[in-house]
TIDRENLUM-150572 format. One record per residue: chain; y, x, z of N, C-alpha, C in turn. Coordinates in pm, whole numbers, plus 32768, in hexadecimal, padded with zeros to 4 digits. Layout:
TIDRENLUM-150572
{atom A; {Y; X; Z}; {Y; X; Z}; {Y; X; Z}},
...
END
This chain:
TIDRENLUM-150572
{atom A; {7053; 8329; 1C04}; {6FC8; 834B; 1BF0}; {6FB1; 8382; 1B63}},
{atom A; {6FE3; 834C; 1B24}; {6FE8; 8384; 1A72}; {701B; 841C; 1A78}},
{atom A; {70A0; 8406; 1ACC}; {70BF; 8480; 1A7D}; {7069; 851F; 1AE6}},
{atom A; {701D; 84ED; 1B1B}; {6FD6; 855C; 1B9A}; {6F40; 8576; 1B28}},
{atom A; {6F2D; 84FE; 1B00}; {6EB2; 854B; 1A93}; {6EC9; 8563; 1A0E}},
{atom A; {6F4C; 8559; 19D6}; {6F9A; 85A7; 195E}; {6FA6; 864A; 198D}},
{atom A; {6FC3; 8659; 1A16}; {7002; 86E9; 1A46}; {6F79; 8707; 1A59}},
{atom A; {6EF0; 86E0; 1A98}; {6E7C; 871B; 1AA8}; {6E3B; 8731; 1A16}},
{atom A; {6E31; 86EE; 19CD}; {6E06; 86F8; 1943}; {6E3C; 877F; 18FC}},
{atom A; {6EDA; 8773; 18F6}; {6F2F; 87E6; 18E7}; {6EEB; 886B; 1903}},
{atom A; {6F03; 8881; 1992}; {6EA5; 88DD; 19CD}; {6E22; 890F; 1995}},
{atom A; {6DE5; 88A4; 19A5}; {6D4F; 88CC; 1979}; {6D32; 88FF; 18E7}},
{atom A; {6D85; 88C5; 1899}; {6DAA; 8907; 1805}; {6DBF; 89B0; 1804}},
{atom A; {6E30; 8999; 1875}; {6E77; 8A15; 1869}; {6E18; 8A91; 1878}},
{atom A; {6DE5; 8A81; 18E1}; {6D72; 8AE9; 194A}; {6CFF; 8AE6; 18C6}},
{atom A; {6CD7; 8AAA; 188E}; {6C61; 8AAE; 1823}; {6CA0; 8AFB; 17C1}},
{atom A; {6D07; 8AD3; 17A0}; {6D37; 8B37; 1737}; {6D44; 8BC8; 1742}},
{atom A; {6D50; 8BEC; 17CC}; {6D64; 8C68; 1806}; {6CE5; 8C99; 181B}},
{atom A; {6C86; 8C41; 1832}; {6BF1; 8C69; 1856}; {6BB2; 8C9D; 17B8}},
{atom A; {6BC0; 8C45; 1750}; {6B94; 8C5E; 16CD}; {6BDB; 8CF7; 16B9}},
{atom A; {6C5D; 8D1C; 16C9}; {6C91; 8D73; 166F}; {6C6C; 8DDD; 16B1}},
{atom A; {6C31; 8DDD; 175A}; {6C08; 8E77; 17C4}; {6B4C; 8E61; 1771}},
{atom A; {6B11; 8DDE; 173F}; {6AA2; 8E2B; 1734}; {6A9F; 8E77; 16C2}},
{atom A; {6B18; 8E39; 164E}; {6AFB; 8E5A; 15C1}; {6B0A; 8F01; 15BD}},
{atom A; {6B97; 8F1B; 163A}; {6BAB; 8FB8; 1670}; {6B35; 900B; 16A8}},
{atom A; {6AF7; 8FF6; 16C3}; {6A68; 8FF3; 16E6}; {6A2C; 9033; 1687}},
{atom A; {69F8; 8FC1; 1662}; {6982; 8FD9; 15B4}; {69D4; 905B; 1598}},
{atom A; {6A39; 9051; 1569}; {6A8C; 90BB; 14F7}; {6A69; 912F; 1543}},
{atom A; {6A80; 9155; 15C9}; {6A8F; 91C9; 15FD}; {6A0A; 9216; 1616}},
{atom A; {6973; 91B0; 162F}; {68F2; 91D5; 1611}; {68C1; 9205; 1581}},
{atom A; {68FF; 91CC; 1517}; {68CC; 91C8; 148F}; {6938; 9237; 148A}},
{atom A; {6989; 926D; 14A6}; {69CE; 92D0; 1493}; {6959; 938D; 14E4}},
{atom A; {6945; 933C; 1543}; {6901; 93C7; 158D}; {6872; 93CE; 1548}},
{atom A; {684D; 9344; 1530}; {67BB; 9349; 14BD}; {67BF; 93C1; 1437}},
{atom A; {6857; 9393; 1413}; {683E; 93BD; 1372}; {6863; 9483; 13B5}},
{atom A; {68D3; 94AE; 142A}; {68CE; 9529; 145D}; {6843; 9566; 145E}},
{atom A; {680F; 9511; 14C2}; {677E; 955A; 14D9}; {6708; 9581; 1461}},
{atom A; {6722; 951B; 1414}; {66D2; 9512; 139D}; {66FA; 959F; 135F}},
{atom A; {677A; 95E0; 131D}; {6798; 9609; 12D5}; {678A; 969A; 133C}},
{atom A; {6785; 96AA; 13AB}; {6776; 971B; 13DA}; {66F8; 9745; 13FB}},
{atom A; {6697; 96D6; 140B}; {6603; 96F2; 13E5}; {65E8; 9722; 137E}},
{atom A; {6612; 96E0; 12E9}; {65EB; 9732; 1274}; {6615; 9799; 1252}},
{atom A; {66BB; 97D9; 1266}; {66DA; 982F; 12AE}; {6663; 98B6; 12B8}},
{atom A; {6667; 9895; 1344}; {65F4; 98E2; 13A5}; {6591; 98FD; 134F}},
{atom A; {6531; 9876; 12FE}; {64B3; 988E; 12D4}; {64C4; 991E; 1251}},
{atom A; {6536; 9901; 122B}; {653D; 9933; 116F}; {659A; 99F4; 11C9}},
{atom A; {65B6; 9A01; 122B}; {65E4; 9A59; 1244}; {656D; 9AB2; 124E}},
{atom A; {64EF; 9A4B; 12E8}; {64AE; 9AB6; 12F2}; {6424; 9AAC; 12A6}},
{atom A; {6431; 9A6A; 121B}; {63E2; 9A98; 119B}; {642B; 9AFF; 116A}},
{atom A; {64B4; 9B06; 116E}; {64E9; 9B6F; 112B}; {64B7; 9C13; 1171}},
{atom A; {64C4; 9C2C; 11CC}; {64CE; 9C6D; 123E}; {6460; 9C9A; 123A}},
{atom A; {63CD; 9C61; 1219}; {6351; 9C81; 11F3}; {6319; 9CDB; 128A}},
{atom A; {6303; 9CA0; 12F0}; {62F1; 9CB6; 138B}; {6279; 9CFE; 13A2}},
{atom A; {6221; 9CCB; 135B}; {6172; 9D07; 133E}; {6173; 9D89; 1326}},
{atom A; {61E5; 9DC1; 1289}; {61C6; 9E35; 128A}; {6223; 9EB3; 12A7}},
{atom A; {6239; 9E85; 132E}; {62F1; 9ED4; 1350}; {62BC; 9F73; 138C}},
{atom A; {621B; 9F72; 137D}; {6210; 9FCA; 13CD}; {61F3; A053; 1360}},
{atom A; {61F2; 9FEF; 12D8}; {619E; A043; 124A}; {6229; A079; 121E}},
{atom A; {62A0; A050; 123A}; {6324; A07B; 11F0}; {638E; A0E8; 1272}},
{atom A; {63E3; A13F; 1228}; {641E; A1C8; 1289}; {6489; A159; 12A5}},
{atom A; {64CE; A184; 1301}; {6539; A161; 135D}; {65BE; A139; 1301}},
{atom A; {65E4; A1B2; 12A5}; {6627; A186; 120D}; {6623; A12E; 11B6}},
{atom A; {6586; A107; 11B1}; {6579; A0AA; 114C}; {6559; A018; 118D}},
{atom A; {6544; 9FF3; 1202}; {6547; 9F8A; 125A}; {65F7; 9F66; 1242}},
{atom A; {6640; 9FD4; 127A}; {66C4; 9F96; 1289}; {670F; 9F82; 11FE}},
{atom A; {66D1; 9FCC; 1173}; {66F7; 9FA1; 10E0}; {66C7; 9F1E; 10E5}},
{atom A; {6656; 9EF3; 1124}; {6604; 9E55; 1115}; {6667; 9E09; 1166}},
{atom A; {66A1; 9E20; 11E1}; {66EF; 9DD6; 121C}; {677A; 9D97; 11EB}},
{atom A; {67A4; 9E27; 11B1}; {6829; 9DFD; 117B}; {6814; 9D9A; 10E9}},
{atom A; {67B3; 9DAF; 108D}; {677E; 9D7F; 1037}; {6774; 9CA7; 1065}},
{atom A; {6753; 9CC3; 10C6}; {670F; 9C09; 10D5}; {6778; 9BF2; 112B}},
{atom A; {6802; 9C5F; 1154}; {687D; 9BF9; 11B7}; {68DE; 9BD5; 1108}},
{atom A; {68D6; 9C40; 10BC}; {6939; 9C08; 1047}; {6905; 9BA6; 1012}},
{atom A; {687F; 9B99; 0FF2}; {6834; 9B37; 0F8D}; {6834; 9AD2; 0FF0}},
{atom A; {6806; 9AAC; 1060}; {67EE; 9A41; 1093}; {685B; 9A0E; 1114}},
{atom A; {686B; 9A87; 116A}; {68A4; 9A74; 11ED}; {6921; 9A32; 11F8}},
{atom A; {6969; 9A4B; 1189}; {6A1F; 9A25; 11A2}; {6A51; 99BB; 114D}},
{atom A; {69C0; 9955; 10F7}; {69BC; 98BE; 10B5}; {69F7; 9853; 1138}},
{atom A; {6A5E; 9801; 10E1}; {6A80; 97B2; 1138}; {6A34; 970C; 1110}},
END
């Protein structure tokens, strides 16, 4: 009888330990896509401030794509 709830105890250790380390895998892999998303939102926001969308219609076709290439060197290719 002892040694059947030494081996269940065992067990139950074991499986918790495995349970702790899949949630801690967890957390990490959310707080990982958090901090992605985050950084590709600001990203996005500071691109299309760069990009200046309002007045795309006041600038020639030349100088839109000088503005483009302008905010992919300055901003687009930050890691």
């Amino acid at each position: 009888m002892n040694k059947v709830k030494i081996t269940i105890f065992t067990i139950s250790i074991i499986i918790s330990i495995i349970g702790i380390k899949k949630l801690i895998y967890i957390n990490q892999v959310k707080d990982l896509k958090n901090k992605e998303e985050l950084f590709l939102n600001e990203s996005i926001r500071v691109l299309n401030e760069c990009f200046d969308l309002e007045n795309k219609n006041k600038r020639t076709l030349n100088k839109s794509i000088e503005l483009i290439e302008y905010c992919l060197e300055e901003y687009g290719y930050k890691n």
